[in-house]
C-alpha positions as CSV (number, residue, x, y, z in Angstrom):
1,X,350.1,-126.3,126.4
2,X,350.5,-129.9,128.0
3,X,353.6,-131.8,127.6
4,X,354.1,-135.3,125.8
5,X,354.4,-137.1,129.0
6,X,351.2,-135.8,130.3
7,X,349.3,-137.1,127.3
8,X,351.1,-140.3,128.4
9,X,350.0,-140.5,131.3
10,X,346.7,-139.9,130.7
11,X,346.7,-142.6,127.9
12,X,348.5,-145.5,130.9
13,X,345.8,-144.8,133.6
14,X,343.2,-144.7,130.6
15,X,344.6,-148.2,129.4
16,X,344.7,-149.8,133.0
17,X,341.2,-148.3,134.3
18,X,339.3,-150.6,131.9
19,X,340.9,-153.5,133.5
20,X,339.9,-155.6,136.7
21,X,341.4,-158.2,139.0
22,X,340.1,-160.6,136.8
23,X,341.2,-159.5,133.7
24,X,344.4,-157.2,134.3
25,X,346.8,-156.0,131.6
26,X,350.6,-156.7,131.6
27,X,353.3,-153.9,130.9
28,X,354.1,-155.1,128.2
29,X,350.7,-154.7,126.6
30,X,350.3,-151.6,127.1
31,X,353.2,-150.6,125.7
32,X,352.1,-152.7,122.3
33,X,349.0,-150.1,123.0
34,X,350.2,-146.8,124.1
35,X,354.2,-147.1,123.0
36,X,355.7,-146.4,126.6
37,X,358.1,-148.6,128.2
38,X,357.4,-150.9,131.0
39,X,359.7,-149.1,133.7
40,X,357.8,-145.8,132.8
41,X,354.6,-147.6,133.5
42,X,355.1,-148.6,136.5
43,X,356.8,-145.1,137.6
44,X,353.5,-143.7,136.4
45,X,351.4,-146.0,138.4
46,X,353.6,-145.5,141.6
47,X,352.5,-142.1,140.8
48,X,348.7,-142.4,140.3
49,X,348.4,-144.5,143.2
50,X,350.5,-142.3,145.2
51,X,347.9,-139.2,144.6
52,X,344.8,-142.1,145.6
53,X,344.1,-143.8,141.7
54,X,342.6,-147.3,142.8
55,X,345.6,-149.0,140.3
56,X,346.6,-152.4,141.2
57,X,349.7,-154.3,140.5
58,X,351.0,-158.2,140.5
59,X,352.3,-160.8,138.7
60,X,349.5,-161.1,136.4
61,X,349.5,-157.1,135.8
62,X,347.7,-154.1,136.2
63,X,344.0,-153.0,137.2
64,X,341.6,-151.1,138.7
65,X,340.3,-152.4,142.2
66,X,336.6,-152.7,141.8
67,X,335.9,-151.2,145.4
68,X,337.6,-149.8,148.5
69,X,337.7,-153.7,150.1
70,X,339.8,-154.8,147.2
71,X,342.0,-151.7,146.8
72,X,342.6,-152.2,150.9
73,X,343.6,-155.8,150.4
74,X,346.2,-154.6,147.7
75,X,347.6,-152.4,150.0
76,X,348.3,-154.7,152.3
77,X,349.9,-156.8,149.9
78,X,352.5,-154.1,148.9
79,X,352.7,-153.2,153.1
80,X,353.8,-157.0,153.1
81,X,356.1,-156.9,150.5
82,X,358.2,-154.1,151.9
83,X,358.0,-155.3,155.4
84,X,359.5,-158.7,154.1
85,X,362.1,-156.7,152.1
86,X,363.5,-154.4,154.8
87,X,363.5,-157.2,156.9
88,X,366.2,-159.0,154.4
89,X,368.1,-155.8,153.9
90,X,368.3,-156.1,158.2
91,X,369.3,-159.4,157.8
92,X,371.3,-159.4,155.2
93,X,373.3,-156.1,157.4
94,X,373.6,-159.0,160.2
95,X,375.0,-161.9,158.3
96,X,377.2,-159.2,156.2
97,X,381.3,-160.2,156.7
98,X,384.2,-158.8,155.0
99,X,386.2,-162.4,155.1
100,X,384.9,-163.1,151.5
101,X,383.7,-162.1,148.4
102,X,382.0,-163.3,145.2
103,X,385.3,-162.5,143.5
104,X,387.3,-164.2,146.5
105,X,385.3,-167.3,145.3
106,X,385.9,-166.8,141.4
107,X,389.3,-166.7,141.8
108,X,389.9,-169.8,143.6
């Protein structure tokens, strides 16, 4: 017998497949359709994506990318995004000092 959270799931990826670039579907939606919270969503679409679903993400929400061209293009969009993060964590490692603090600041 299947567990809750596979019928979950199943009922995210169902709810985000119908949706395109063009029409995508915020978190919070589908949690007004399906009940699950946003932070689950997007652990479950990590997921999907991770094992080759065609799931999209952004600012506007999630969809389905309509070909391999457009699912490409998203990828290298998320390849962006973590090359510009790890590059502030490096810098970030560079400019670190231990002369002050928020809290040194508060205080004064």
């Amino acid at each position: 017998m299947k567990s809750d959270i596979d019928y979950r799931i199943l009922d995210v990826v169902r709810v985000i497949l119908r949706h395109t670039k063009n029409d995508p579907i915020k978190a919070e939606q589908i949690k007004e359709l399906t009940g699950i919270d946003p932070r689950v969503t997007a652990e479950i679409v990590s997921e999907a994506t991770t094992r080759g679903f065609a799931i999209c993400s952004g600012g506007r929400g999630y969809y389905q990318a309509r070909d391999y061209a457009e699912f490409m293009e998203h990828c290298e969009k998320e390849r962006r995004r973590a090359v510009d993060v790890l590059h502030k964590v490096h810098q970030g490692k560079r400019n670190y000092t231990n002369e002050i603090t928020l809290f040194d600041i508060e205080a004064a």
